[in-house]
N, CA, C and O of each residue as an XYZ file, in Angstrom:
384
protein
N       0.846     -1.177      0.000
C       0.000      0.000      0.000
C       0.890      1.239      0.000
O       1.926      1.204      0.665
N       0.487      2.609     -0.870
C       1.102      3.440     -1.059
C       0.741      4.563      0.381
O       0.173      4.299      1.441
N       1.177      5.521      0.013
C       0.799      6.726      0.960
C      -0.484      7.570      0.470
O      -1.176      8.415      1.038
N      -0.513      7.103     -0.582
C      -1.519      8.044     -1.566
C      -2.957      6.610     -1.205
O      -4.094      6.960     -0.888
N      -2.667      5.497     -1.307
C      -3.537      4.554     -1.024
C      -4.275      4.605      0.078
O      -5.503      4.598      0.158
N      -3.108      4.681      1.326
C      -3.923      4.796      2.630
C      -4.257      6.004      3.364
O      -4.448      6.130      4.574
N      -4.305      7.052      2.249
C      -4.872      8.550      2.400
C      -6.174      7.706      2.103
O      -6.971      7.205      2.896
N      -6.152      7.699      0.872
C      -7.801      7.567      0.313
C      -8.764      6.541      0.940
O      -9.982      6.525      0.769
N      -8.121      5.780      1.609
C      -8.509      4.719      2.277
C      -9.521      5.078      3.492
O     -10.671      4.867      3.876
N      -8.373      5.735      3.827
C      -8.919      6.384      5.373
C      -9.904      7.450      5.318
O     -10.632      7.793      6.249
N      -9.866      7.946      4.151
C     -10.665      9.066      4.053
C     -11.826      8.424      4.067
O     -12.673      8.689      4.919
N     -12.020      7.466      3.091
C     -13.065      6.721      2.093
C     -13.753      6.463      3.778
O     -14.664      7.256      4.017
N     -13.481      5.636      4.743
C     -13.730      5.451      5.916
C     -14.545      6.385      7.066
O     -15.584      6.325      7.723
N     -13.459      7.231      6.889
C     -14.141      8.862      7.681
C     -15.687      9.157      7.028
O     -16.785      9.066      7.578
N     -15.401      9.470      5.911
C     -16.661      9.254      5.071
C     -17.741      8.396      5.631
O     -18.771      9.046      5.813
N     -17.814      7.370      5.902
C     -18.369      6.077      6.290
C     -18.548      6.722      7.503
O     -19.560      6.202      7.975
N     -18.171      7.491      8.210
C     -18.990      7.409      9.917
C     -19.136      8.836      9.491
O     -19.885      9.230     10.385
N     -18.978      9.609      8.921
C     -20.333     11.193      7.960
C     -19.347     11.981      8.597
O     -19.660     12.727      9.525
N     -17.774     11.854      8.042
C     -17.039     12.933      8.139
C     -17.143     13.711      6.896
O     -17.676     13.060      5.998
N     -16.782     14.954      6.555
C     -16.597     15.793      5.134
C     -15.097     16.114      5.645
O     -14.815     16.996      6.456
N     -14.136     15.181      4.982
C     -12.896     15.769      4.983
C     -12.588     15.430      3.729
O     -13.011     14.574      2.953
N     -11.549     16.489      3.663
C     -10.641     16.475      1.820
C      -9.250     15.693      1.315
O      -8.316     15.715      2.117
N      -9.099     15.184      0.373
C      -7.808     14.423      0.416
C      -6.873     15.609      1.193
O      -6.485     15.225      2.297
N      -6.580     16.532      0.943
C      -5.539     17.464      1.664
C      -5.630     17.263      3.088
O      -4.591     16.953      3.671
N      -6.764     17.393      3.787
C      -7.435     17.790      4.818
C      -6.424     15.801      5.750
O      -5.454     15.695      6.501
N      -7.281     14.809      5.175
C      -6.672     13.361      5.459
C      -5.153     13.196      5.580
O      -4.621     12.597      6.515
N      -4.375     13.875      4.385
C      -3.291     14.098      4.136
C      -2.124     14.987      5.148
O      -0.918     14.767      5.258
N      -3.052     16.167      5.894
C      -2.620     16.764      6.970
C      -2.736     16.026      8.326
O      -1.941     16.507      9.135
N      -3.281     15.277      8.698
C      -3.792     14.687      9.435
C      -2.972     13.290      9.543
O      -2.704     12.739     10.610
N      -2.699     12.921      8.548
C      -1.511     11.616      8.400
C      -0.276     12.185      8.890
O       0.131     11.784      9.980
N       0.447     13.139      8.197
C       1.539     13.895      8.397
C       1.653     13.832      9.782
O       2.503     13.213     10.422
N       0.551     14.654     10.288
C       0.274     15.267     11.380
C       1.066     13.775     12.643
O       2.032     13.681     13.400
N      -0.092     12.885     12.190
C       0.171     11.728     13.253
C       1.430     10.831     13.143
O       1.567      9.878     13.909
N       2.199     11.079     12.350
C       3.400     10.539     11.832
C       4.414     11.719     12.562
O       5.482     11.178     12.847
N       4.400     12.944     12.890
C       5.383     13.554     13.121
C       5.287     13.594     15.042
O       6.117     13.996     15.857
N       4.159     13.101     15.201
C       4.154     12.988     17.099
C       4.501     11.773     17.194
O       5.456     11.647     17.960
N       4.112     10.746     16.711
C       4.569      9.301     16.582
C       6.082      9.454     16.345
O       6.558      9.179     17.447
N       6.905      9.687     15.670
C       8.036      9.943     15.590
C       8.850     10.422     16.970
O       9.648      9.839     17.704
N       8.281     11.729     16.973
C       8.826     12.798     18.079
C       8.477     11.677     19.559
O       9.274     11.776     20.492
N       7.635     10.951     19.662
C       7.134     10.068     20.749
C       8.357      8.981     21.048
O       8.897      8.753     22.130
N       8.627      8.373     19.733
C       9.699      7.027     19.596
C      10.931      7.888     19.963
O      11.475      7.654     21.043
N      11.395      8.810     19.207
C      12.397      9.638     19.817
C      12.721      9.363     20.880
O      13.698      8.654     21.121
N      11.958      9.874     21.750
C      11.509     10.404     23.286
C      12.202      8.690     24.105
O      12.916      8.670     25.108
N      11.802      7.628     23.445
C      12.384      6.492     24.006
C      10.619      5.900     24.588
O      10.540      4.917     25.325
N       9.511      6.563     24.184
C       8.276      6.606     24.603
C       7.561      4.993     23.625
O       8.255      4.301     22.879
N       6.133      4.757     23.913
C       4.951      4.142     23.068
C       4.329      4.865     22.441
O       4.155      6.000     22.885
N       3.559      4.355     20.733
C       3.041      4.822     20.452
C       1.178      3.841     19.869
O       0.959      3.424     18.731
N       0.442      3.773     20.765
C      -0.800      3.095     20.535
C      -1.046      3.203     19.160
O      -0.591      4.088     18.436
N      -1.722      2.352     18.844
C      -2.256      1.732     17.474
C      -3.393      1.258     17.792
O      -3.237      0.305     18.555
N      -4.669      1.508     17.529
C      -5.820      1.596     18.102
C      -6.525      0.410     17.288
O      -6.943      0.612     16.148
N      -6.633     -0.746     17.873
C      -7.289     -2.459     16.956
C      -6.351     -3.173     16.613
O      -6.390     -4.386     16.407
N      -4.900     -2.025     16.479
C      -3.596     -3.216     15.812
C      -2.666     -3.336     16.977
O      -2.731     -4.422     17.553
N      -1.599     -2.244     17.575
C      -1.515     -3.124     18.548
C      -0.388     -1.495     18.650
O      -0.874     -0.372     18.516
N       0.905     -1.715     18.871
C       1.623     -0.210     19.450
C       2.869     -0.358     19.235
O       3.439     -1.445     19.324
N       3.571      1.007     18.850
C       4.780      0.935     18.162
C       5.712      1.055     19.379
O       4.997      1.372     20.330
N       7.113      0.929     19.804
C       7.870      0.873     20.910
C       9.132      0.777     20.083
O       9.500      0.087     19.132
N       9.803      2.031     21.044
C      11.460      1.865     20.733
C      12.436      1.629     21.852
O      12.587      2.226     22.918
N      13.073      0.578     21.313
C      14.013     -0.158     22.300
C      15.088     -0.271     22.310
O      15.477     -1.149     21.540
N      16.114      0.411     23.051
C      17.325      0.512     23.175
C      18.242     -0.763     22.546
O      17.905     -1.841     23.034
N      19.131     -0.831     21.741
C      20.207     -1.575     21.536
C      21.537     -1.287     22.148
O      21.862     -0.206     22.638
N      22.500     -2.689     22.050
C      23.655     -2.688     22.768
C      24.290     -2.493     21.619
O      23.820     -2.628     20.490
N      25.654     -2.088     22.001
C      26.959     -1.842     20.795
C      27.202     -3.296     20.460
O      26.907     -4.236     21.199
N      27.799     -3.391     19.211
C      28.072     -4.912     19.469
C      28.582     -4.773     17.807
O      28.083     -4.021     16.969
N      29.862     -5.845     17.583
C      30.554     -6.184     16.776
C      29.701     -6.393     15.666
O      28.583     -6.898     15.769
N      30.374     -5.890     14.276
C      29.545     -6.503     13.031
C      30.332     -7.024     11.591
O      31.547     -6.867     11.712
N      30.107     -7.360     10.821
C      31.269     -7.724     10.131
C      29.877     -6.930      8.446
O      28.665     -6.877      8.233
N      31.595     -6.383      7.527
C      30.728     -5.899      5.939
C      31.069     -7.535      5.352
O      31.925     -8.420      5.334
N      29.747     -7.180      4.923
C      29.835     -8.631      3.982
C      30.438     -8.905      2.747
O      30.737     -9.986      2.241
N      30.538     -8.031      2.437
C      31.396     -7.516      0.964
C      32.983     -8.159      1.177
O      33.266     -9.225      0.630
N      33.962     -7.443      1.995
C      35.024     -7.344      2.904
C      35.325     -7.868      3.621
O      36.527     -7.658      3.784
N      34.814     -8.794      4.532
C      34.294     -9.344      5.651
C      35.802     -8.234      7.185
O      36.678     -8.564      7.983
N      35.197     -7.059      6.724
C      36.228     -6.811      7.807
C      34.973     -5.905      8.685
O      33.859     -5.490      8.367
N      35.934     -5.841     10.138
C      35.058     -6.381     11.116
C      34.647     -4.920     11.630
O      35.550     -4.085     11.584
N      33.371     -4.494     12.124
C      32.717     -3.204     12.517
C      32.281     -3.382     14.083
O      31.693     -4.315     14.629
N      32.705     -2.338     14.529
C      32.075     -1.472     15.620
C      31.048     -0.860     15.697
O      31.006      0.344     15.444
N      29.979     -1.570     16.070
C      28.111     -1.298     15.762
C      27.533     -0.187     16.569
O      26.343     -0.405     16.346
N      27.547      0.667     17.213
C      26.838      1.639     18.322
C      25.969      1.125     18.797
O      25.271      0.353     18.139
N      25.772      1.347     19.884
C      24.816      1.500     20.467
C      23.591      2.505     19.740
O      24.033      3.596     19.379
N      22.174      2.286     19.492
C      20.959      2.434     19.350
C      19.863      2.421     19.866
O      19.702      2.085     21.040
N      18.687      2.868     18.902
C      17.286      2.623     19.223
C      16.479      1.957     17.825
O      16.577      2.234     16.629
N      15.610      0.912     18.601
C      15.011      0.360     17.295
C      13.753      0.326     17.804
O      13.444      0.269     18.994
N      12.735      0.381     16.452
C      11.262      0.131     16.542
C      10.878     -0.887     16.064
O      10.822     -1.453     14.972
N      10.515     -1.086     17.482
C       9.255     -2.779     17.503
C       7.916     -1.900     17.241
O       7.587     -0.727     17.420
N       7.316     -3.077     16.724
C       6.063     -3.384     16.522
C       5.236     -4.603     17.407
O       5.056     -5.730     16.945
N       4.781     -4.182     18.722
C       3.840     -5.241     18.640
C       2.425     -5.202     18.937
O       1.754     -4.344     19.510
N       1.991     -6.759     18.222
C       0.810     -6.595     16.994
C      -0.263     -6.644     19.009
O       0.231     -6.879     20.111
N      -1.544     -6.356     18.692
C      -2.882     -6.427     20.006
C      -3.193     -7.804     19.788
O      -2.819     -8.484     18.832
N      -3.926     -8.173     20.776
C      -4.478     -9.888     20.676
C      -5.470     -9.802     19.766
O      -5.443    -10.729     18.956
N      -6.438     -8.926     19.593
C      -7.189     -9.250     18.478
C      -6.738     -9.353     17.038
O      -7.267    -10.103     16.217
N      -5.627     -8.468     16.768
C      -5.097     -8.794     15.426
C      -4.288    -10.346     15.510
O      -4.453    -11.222     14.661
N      -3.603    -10.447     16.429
C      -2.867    -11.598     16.588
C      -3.685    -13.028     16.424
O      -3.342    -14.153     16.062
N      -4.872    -12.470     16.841
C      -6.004    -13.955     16.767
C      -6.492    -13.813     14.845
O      -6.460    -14.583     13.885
N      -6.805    -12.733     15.019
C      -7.065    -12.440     13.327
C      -6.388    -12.995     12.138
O      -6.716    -13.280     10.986
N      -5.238    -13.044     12.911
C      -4.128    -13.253     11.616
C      -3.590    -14.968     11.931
O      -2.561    -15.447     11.454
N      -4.547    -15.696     12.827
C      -4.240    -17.526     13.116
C      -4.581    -18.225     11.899
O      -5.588    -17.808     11.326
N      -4.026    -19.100     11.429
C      -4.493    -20.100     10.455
C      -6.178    -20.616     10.331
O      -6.506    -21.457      9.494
């Protein structure tokens, strides 16, 4: 799915519970929630996902790495990475 996809998507939706918003209008509003979500993970914070489940950033250790190309050997930093994890209802959703 594109960015342009799950504009229209969502809009198409809003629509569906008798919003009047404009692709721009959806489009600000995506931005919008993408730049606190960000600024949130930053922060070392959660970010809820409302039916799916919540984004989380989690500290990494430094730790040795090797280029694969070269195989010569790297000094990794220390970091932050974003998990994803999924809510029980999606998790049941998505069972065989």
């Amino acid at each position: 799915m594109t960015k342009r996809e799950l504009i229209e998507k969502t809009l198409e939706t809003a629509r569906n519970y008798g919003r009047a918003m404009t692709l721009a209008d959806m489009d600000v509003a995506l931005n919008s929630l993408c730049e606190v979500a960000a600024a949130e993970l930053l922060g070392g914070g959660e970010v809820p996902l409302p039916g799916i489940g919540k984004l989380k950033a989690k500290p990494t250790a430094a730790r040795k790495g090797r280029n694969p190309r070269t195989g010569e050997v790297l000094d990794i930093p220390a970091g932050k990475r974003v998990l994803f994890v999924s809510g029980k209802d999606l998790k049941e959703a998505l069972k065989p």
